[in-house]
C-alpha positions as a Markdown table, in Angstrom:
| # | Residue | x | y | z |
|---|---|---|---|---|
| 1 | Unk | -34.5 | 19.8 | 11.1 |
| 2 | Unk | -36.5 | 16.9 | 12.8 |
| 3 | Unk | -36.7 | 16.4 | 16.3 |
| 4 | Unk | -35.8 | 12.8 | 15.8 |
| 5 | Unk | -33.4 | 11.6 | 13.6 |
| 6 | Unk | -30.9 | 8.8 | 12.1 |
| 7 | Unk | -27.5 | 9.5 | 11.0 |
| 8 | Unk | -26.5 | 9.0 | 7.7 |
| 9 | Unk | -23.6 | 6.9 | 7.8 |
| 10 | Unk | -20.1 | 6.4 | 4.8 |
| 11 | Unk | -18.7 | 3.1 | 6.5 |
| 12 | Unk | -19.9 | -0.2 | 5.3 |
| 13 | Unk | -19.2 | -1.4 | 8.9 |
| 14 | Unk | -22.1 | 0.3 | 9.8 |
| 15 | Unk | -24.3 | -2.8 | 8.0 |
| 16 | Unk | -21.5 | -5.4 | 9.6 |
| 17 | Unk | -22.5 | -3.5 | 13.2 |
| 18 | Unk | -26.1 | -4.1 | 13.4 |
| 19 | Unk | -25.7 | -7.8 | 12.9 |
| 20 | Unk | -23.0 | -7.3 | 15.5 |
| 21 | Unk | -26.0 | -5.7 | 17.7 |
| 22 | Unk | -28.6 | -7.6 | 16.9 |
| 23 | Unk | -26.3 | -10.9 | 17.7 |
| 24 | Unk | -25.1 | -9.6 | 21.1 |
| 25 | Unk | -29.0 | -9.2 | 22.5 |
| 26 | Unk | -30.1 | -12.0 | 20.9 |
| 27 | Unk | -27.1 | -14.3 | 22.7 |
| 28 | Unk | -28.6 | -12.0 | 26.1 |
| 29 | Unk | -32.0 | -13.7 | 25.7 |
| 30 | Unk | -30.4 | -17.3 | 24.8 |
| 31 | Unk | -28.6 | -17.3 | 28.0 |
| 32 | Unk | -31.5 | -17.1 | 29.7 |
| 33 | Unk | -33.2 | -19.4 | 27.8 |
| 34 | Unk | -30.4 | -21.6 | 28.2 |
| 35 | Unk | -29.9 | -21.3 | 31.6 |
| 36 | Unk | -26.5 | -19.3 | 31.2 |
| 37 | Unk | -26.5 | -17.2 | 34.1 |
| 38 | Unk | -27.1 | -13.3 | 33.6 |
| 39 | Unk | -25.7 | -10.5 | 35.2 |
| 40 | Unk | -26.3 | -6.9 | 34.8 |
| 41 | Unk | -23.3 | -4.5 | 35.6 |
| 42 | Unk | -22.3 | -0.8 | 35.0 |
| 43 | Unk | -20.3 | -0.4 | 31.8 |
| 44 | Unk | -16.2 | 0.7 | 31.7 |
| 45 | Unk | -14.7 | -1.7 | 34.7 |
| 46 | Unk | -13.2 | -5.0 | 34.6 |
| 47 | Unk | -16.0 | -7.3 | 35.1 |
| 48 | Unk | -16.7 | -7.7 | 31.7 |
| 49 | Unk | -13.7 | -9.6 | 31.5 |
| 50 | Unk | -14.1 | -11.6 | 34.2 |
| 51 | Unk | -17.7 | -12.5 | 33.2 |
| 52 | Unk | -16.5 | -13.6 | 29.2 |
| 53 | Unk | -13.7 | -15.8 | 31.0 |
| 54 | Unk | -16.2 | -17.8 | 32.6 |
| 55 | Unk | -18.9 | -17.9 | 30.4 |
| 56 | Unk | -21.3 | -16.0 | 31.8 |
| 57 | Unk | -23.7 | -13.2 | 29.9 |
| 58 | Unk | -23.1 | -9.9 | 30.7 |
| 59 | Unk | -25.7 | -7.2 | 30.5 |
| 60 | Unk | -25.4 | -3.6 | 30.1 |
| 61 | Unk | -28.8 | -1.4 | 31.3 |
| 62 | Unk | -27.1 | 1.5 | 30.7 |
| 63 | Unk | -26.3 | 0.8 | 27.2 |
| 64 | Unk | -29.9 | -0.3 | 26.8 |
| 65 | Unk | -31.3 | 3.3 | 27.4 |
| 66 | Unk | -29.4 | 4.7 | 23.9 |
| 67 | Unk | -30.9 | 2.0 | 22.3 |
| 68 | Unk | -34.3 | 2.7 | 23.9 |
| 69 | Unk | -33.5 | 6.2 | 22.3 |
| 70 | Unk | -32.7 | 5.1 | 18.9 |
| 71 | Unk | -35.8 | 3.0 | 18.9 |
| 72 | Unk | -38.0 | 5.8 | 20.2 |
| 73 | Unk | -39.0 | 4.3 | 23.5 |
| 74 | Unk | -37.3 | 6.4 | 25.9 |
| 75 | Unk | -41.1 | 8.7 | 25.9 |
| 76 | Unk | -43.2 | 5.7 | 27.2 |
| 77 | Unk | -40.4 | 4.9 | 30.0 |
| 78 | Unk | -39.9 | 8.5 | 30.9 |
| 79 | Unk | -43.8 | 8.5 | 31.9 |
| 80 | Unk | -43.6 | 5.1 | 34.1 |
| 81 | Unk | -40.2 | 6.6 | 36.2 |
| 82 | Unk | -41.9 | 10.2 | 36.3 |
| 83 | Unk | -45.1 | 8.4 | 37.5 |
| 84 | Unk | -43.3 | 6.9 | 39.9 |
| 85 | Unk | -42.0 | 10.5 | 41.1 |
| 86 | Unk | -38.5 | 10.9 | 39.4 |
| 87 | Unk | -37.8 | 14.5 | 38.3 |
| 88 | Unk | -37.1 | 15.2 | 34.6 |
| 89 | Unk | -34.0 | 17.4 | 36.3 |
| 90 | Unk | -32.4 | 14.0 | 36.6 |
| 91 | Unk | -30.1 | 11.7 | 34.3 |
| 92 | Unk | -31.6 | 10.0 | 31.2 |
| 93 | Unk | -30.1 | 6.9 | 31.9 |
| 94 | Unk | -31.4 | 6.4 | 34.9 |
| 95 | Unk | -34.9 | 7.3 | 34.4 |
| 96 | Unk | -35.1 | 5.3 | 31.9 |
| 97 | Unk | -33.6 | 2.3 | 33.0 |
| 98 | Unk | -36.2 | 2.6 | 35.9 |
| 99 | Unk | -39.2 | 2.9 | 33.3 |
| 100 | Unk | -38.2 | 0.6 | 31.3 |
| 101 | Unk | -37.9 | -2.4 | 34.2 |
| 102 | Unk | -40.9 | -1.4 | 35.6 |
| 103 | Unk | -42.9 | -0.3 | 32.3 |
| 104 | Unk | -42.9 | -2.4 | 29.3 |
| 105 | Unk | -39.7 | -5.0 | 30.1 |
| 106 | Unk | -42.0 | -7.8 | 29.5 |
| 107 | Unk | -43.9 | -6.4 | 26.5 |
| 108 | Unk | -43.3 | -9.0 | 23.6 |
| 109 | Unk | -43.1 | -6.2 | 20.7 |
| 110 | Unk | -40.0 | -4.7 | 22.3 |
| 111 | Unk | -37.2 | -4.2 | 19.4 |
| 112 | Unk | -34.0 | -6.2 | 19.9 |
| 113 | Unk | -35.6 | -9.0 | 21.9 |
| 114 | Unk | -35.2 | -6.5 | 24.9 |
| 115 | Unk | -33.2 | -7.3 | 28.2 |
| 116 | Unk | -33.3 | -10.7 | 30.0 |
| 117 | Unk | -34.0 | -10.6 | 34.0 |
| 118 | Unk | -30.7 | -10.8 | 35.7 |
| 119 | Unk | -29.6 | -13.5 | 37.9 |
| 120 | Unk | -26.5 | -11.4 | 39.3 |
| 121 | Unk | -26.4 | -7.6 | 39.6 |
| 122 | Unk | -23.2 | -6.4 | 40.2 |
| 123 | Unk | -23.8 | -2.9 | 42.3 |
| 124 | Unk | -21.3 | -0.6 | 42.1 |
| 125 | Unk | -19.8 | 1.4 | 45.0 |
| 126 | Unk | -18.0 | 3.8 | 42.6 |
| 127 | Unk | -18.4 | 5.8 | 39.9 |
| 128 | Unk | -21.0 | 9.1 | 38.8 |
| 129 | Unk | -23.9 | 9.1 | 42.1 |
| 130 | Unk | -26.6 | 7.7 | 38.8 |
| 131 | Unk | -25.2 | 4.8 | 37.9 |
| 132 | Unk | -24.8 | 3.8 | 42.0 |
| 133 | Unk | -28.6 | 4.7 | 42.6 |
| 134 | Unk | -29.5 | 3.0 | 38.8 |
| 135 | Unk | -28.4 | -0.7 | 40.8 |
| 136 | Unk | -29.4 | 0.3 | 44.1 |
| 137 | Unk | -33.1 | 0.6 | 42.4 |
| 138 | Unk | -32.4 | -2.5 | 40.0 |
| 139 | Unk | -32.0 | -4.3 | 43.1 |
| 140 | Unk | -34.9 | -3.8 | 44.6 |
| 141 | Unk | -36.5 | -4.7 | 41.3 |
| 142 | Unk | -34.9 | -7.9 | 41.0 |
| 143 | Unk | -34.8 | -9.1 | 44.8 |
| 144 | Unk | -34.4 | -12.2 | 43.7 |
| 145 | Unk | -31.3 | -11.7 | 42.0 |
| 146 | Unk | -28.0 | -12.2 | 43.9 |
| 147 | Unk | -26.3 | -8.7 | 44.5 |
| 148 | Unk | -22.7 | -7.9 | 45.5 |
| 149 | Unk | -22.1 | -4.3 | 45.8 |
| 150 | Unk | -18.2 | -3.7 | 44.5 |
| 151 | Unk | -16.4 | -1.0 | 46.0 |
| 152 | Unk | -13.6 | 1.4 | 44.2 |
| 153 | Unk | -12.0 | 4.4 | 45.3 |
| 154 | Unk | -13.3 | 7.6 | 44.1 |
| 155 | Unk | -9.7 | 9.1 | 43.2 |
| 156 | Unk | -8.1 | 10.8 | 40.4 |
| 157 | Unk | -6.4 | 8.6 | 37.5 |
| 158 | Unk | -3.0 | 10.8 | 38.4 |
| 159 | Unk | -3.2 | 10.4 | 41.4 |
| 160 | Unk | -4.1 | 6.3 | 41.4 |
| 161 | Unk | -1.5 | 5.2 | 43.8 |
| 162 | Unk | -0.5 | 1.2 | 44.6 |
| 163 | Unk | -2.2 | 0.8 | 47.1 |
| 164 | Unk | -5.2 | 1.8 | 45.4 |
| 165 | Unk | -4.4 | -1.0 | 43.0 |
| 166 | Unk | -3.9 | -3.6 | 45.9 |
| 167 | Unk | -7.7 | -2.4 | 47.3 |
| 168 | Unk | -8.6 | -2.8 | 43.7 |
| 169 | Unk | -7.8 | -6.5 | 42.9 |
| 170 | Unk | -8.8 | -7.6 | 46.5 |
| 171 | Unk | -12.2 | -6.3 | 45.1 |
| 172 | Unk | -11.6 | -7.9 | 41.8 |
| 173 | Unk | -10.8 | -11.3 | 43.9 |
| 174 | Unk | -13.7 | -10.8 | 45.9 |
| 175 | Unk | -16.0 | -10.9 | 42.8 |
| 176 | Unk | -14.7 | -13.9 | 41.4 |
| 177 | Unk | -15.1 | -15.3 | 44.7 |
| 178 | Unk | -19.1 | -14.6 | 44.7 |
| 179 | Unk | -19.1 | -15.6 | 40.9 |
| 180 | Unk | -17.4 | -18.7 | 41.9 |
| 181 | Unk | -19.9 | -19.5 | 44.7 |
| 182 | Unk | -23.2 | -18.1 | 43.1 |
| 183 | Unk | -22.9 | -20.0 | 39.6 |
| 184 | Unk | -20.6 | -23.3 | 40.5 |
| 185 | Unk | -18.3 | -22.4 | 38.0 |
| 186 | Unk | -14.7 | -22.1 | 38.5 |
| 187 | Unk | -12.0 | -19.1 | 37.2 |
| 188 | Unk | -9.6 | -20.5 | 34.6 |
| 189 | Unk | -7.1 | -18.2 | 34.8 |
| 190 | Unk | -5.1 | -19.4 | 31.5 |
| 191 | Unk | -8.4 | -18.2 | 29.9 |
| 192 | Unk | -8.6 | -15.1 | 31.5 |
| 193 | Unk | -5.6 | -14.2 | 30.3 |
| 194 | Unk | -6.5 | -14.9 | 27.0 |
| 195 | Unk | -9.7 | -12.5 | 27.5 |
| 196 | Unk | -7.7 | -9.8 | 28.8 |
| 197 | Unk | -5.2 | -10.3 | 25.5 |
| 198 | Unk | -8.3 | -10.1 | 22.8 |
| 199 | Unk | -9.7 | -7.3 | 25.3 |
| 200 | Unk | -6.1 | -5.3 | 24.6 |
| 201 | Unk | -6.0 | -5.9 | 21.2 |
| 202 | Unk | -9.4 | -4.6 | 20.4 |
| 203 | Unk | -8.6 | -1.3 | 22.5 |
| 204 | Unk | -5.1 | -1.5 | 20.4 |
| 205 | Unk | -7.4 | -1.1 | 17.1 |
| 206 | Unk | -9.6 | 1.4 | 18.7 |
| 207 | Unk | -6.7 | 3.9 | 19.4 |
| 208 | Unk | -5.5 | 3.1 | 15.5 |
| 209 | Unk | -8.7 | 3.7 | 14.3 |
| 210 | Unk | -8.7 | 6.9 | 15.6 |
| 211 | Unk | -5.9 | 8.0 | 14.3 |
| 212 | Unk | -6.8 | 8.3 | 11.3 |
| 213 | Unk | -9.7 | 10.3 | 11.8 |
| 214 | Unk | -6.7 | 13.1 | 12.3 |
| 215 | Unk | -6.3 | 12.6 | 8.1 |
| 216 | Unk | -7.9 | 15.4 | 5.8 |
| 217 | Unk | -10.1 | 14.7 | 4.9 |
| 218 | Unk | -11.5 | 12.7 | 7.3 |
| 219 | Unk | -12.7 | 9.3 | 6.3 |
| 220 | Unk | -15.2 | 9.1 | 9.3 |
| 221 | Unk | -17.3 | 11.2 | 11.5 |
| 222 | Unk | -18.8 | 11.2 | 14.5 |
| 223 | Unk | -22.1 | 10.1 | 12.7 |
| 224 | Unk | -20.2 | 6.6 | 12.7 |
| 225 | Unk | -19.8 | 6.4 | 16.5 |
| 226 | Unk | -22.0 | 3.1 | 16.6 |
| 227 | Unk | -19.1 | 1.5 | 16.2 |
| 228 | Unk | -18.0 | 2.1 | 20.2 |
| 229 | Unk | -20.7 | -0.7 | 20.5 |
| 230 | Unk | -18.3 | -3.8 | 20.9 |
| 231 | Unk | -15.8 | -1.5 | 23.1 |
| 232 | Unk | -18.9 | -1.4 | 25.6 |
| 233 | Unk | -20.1 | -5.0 | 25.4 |
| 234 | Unk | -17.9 | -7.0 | 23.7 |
| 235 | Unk | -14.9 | -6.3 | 25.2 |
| 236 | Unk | -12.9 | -9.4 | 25.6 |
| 237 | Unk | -14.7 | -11.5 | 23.2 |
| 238 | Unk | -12.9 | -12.6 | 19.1 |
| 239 | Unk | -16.3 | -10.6 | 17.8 |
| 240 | Unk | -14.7 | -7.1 | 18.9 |
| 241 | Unk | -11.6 | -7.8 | 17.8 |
| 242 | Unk | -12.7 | -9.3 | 14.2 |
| 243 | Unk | -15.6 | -6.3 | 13.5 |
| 244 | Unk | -13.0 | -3.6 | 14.4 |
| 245 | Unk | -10.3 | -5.1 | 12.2 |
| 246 | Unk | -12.8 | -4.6 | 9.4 |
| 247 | Unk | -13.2 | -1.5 | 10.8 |
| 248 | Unk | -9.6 | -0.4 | 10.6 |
| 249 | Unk | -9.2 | -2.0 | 6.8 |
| 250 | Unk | -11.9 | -0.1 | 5.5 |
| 251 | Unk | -10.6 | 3.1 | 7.7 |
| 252 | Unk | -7.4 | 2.8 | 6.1 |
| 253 | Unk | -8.8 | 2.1 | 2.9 |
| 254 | Unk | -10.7 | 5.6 | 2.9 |
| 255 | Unk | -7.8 | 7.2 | 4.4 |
| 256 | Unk | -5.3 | 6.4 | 1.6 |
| 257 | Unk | -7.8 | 6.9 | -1.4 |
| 258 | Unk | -8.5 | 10.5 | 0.2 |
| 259 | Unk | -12.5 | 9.7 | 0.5 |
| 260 | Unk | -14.0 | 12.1 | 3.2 |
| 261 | Unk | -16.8 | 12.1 | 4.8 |
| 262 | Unk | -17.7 | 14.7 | 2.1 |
| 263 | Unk | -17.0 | 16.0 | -1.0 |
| 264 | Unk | -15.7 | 19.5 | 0.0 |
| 265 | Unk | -14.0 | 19.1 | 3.5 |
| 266 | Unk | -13.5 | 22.7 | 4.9 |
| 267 | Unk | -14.3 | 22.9 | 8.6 |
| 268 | Unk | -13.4 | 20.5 | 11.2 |
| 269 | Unk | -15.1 | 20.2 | 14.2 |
| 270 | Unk | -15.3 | 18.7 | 18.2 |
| 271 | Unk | -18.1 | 17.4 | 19.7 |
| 272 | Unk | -18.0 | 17.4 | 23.4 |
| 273 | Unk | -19.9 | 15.1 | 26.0 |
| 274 | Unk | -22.4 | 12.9 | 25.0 |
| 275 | Unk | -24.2 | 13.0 | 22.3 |
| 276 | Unk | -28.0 | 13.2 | 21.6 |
| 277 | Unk | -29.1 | 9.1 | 20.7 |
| 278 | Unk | -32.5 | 9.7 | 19.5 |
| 279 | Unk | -30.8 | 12.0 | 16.5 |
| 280 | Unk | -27.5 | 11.6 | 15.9 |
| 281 | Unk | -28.3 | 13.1 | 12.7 |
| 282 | Unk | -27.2 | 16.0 | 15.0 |
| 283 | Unk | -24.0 | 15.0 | 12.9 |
| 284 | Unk | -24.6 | 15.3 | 9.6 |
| 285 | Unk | -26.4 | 18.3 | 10.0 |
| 286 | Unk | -22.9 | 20.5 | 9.7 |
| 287 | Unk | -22.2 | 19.2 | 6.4 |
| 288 | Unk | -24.7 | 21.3 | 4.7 |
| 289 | Unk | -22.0 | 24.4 | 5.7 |
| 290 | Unk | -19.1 | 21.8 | 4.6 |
| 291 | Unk | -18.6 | 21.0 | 8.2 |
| 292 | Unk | -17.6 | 17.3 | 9.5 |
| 293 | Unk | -17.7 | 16.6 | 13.6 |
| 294 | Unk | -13.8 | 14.8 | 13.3 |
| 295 | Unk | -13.9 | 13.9 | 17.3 |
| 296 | Unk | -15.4 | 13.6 | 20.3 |
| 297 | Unk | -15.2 | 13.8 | 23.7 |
| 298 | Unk | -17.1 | 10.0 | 24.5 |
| 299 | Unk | -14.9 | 7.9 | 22.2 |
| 300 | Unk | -11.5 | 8.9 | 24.0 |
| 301 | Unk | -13.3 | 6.9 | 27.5 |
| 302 | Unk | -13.3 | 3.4 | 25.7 |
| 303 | Unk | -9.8 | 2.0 | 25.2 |
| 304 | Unk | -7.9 | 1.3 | 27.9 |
| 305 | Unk | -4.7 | -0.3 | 27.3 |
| 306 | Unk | -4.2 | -4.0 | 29.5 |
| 307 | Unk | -1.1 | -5.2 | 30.6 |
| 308 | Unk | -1.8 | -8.8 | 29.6 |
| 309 | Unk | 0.8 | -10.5 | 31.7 |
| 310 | Unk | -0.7 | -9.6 | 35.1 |
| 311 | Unk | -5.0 | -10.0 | 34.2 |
| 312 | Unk | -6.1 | -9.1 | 37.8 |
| 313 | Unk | -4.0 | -6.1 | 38.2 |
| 314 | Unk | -4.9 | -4.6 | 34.5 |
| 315 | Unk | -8.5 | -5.3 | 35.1 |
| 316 | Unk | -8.2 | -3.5 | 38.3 |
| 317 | Unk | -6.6 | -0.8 | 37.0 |
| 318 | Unk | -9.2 | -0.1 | 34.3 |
| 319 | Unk | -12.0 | -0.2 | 36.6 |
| 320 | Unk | -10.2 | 2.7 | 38.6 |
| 321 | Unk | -9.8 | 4.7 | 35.5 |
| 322 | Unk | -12.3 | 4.1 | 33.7 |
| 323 | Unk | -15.4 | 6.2 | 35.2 |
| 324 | Unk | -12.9 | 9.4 | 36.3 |
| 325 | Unk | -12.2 | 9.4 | 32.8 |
| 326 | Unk | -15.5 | 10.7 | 32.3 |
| 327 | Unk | -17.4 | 12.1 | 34.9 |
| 328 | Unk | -14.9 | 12.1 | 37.8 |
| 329 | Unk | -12.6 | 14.4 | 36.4 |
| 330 | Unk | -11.1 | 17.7 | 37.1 |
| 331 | Unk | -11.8 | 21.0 | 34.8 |
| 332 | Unk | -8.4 | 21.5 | 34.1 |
| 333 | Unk | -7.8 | 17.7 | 33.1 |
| 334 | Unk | -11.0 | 18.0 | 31.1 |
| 335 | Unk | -9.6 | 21.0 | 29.3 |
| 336 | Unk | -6.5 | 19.0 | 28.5 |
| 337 | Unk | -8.3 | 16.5 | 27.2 |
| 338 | Unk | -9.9 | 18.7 | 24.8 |
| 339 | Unk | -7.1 | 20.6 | 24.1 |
| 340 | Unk | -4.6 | 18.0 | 23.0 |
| 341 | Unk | -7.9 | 16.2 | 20.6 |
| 342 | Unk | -8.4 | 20.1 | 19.0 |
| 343 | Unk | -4.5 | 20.1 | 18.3 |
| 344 | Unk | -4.2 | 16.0 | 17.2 |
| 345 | Unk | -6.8 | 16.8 | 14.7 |
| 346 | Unk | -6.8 | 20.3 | 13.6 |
| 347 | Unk | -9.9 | 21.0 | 14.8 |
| 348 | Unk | -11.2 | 24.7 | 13.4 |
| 349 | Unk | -14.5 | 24.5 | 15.7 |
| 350 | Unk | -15.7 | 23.4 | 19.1 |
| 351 | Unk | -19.2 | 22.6 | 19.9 |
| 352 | Unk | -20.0 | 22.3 | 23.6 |
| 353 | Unk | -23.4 | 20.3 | 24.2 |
| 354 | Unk | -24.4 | 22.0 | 27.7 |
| 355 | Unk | -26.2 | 18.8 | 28.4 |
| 356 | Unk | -29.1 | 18.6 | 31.3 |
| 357 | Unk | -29.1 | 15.1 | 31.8 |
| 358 | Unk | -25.0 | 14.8 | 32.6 |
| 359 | Unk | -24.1 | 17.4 | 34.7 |
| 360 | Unk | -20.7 | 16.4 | 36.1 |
| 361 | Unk | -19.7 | 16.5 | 32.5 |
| 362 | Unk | -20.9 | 19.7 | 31.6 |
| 363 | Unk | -18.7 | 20.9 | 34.1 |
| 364 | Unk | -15.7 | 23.8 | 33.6 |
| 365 | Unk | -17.7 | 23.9 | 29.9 |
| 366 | Unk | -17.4 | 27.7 | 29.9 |
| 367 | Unk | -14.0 | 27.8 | 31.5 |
| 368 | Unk | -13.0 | 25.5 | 28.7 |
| 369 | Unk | -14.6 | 28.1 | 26.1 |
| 370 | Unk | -12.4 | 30.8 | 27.6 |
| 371 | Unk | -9.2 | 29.3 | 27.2 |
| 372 | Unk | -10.4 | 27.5 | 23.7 |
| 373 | Unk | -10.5 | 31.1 | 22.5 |
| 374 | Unk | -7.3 | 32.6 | 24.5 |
| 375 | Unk | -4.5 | 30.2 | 24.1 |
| 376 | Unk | -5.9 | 28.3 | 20.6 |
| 377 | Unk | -8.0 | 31.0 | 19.3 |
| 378 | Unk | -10.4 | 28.1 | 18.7 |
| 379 | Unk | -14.1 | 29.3 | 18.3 |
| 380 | Unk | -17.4 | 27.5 | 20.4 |
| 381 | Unk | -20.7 | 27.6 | 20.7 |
| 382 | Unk | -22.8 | 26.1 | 23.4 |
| 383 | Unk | -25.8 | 23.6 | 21.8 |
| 384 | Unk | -28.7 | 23.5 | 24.9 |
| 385 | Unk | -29.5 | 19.7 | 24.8 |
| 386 | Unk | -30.2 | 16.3 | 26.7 |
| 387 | Unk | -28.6 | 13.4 | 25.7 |
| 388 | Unk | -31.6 | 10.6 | 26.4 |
| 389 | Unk | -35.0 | 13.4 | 26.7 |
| 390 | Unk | -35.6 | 14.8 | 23.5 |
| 391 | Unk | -38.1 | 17.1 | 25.5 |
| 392 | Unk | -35.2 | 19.3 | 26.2 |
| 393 | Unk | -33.8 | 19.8 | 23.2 |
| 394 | Unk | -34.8 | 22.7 | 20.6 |
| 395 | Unk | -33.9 | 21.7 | 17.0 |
| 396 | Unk | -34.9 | 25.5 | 15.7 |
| 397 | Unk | -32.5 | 27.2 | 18.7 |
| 398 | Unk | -29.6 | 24.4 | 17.7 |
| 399 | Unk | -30.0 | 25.3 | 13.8 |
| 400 | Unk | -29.8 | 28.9 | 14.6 |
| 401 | Unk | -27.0 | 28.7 | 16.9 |
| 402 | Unk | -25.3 | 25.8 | 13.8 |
| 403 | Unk | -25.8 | 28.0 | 11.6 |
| 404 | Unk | -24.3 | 31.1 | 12.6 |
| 405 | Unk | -21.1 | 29.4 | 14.0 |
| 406 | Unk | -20.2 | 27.2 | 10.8 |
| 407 | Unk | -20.9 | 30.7 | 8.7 |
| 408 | Unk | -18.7 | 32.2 | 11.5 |
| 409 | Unk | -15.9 | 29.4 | 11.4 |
| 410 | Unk | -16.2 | 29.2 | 7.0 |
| 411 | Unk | -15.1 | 33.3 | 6.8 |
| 412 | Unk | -12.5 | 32.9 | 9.6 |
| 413 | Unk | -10.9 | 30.4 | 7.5 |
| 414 | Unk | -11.5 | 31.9 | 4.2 |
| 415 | Unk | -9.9 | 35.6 | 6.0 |
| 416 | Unk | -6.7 | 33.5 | 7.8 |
């Protein structure tokens, strides 16, 4: 198995998504050009929203750095932020955002048409402690820039109380506020709404579509996850809701016809945390031993249902839940989560990717094991890996550890 490697992919969608890709950072680079102004935020919170409903371009760096790793240029921006003294102990994202603004952002070979300088930087005050100190250094990189720095709650989704909420929107009013003042453009709130709506619906399809990854066989797998791409950046936009009712057709299609992902469906598998972006050939490795990844922990932190009526108070809301969904979660809720996805789609395997550059969601892993294995009598291995730094990740120790757990999994099944 390569170090580096592309999935192989069954949906035709997957042609549809990289004009879908290719559209979105070329439409980044217009605005600029244009004099639309720019603003780079953290993904997951409501000011994707607001930004669509007043026509402003939103920019994601931290979904820049999995493209950076599809592309192969996370190596050249991993020297620039380790030059600059940043330990390879710490998150991908972030040390590669930092290489990449102060490395080759300007070069004009880049793929994609690369990133646009920001004009606004929305700096976040919540969230995992990376993605805080990823804007507190895109700030100093882009003084120029005008910053707010948003503040949430760190707390619990159960235990999100009203007058969280009320702290919430008084932030969400407060950005609108500096939007207002820093661009001369003015809310329209009848078109917010209508953001929010298209923003519901597309996390409406989402949840469908994944429903019917619970069919056997399966007609998708976690090789396909490209498609999250317009539930990170086009959320709130016609061109999430119109890809991912193509989506759902062709889904649906598969579904009812009985196409797998695979000939010979005969262990199901779940991926947990993130996965590794320069290969997620990762994925289609298993199907040599008849084995098809069926779900995944990162999917299940995109859709977030919005209660259309009342914009500011659903967009506040899913900035609260939306990062301790991931990474701000406790062990037991994380075992829950995985629990109820290894039940809703009959999962026979569970493959834990003990992953260096995300610790908080490596967390409770081998609590998580334990129980797997005493109240589901689920089976899981641990794959040693890195989500951005292919430097930490062994393809010979993953194929020996692959191997010998789908061989395990394929004679428990034939036994039972």
């Amino acid at each position: 198995m390569e170090r580096t490697q592309k999935s192989t992919k069954r949906l035709n969608a997957a042609k549809e998504l990289s004009r879908v890709v290719g559209e979105y950072y070329l439409e980044c680079v217009q605005a600029k050009e244009e004099g639309k102004p720019v603003g780079w935020m953290p993904p997951m919170n409501g000011a994707i929203e607001i930004f669509y409903a007043m026509d402003l371009q939103p920019v994601f760096p931290e979904n820049w750095s999995p493209v950076c790793a599809a592309f192969g240029l996370t190596p050249a921006n991993f020297e620039v932020s380790e030059s600059m003294g940043y330990s390879r102990d710490l998150c991908g994202y972030l040390r590669n955002i930092i290489g990449y603004v102060h490395g080759p952002m300007n070069q004009n070979d880049l793929p994609l048409a690369a990133l646009p300088e920001p004009d606004l930087i929305l700096s976040p005050n919540g969230g995992c402690i990376p993605v805080m100190k990823i804007f507190h250094a895109l700030e100093r990189r882009f003084h120029e820039a005008k910053t707010i720095r948003l503040d949430l709650p760190q707390v619990a989704v159960e235990n999100i109380a009203p007058h969280h909420i009320q702290y919430a929107v008084s932030e969400v009013k407060r950005l609108i506020g500096f939007l207002e003042k820093e661009t001369r453009r003015t809310m329209d709130y009848d078109r917010l709404q209508e953001v929010v709506s298209l923003s519901d619906r597309a996390c409406a399809l989402w949840d469908e579509i994944m429903t019917y990854r619970s069919y056997i066989p399966t007609p998708f797998s976690a090789a396909e996850m490209g498609i999250m791409f317009v539930m990170v950046t086009r959320q709130g936009t016609q061109v999430a809701v119109d890809f991912l009712e193509s989506v759902l057709k062709e889904v649906k299609q598969r579904a009812a016809e009985g196409t797998g992902v695979i000939e010979k469906e005969q262990v199901r598998l779940f991926w947990d945390n993130i996965p590794l972006w320069y290969n997620m050939g990762i994925f289609n490795y298993f199907e040599k031993h008849n084995g098809v990844v069926v779900a995944e922990t990162y999917s299940a932190a995109w859709s977030l249902r919005l209660d259309t009526n009342h914009p500011l108070e659903a967009l506040a809301l899913k900035s609260l839940k939306s990062y301790p969904l991931v990474s701000c979660v406790s062990i037991n809720q994380r075992k829950d989560m995985v629990f109820k996805a290894c039940r809703d789609y009959a999962i026979d395997g569970v493959i834990l990717h003990r992953n260096k550059s995300c610790v908080p969601i490596t967390l409770g892993q081998m609590d998580i094991k334990k129980e797997l294995d005493k109240e589901l009598g689920i089976p899981s291995v641990i794959i040693d890996a890195d989500h951005m730094d292919e430097r930490n990740f062994s393809p010979a120790q993953f194929q020996t550890r692959a191997d010998a757990f789908l061989e395990m999994l394929r004679e428990k099944k034939a036994i039972n």
